[in-house]
C-alpha positions in Angstrom: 3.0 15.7 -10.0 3.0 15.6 -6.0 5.9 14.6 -3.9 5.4 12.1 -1.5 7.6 12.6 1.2 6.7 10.4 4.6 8.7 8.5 7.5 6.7 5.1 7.1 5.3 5.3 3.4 3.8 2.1 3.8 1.3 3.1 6.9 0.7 6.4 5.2 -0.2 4.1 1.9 -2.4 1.6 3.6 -4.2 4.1 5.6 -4.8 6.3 2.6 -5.8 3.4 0.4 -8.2 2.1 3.1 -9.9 5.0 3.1 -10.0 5.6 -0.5 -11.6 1.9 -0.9 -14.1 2.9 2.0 -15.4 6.0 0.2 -16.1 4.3 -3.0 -19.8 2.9 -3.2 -18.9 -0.2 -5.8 -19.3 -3.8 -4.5 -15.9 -4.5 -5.7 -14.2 -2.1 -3.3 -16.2 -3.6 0.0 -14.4 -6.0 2.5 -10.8 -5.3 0.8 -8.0 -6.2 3.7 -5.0 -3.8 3.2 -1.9 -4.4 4.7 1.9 -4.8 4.3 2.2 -8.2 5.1 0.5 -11.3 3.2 -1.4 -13.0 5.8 -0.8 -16.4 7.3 -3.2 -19.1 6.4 -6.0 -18.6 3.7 -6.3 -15.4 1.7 -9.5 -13.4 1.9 -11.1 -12.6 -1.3 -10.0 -9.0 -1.5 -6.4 -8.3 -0.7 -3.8 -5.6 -1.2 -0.5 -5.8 -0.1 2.0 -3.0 0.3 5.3 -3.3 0.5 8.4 -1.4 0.6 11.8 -3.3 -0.5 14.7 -0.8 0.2 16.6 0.3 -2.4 20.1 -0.2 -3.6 22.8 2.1 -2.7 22.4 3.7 -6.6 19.3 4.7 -5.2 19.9 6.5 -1.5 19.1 9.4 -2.8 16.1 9.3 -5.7 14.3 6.5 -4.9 12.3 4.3 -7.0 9.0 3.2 -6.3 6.1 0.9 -8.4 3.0 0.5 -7.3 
């Protein structure tokens, strides 16, 4: 397994998912919107939404992430 280790895990996700989606050559990976916010209004028909909570002070130092 890789570590992960990054100051804003949520651009670095987003960017590396956006590109991910843009190599792939299925229809179902075309016109996804990623992003770390829901947005406002109606929802395209693609959408992936990163987030990143915090953790609780248990878990300062080995945080836990789902994806």
């Amino acid at each position: 397994m890789t570590a992960i280790i990054h100051d804003d895990l949520e651009l670095w996700l987003t960017g590396w998912l956006r590109s991910q989606l843009a190599a792939r050559t299925e229809p179902v990976c075309r016109d996804v919107k990623v992003g770390n916010k829901v947005p406002a209004g109606a929802l395209p028909p693609r959408l992936v939404v990163v987030r990143y909570d915090g953790s609780s002070v248990e878990e300062l130092h080995v945080d836990s992430a789902a994806v």
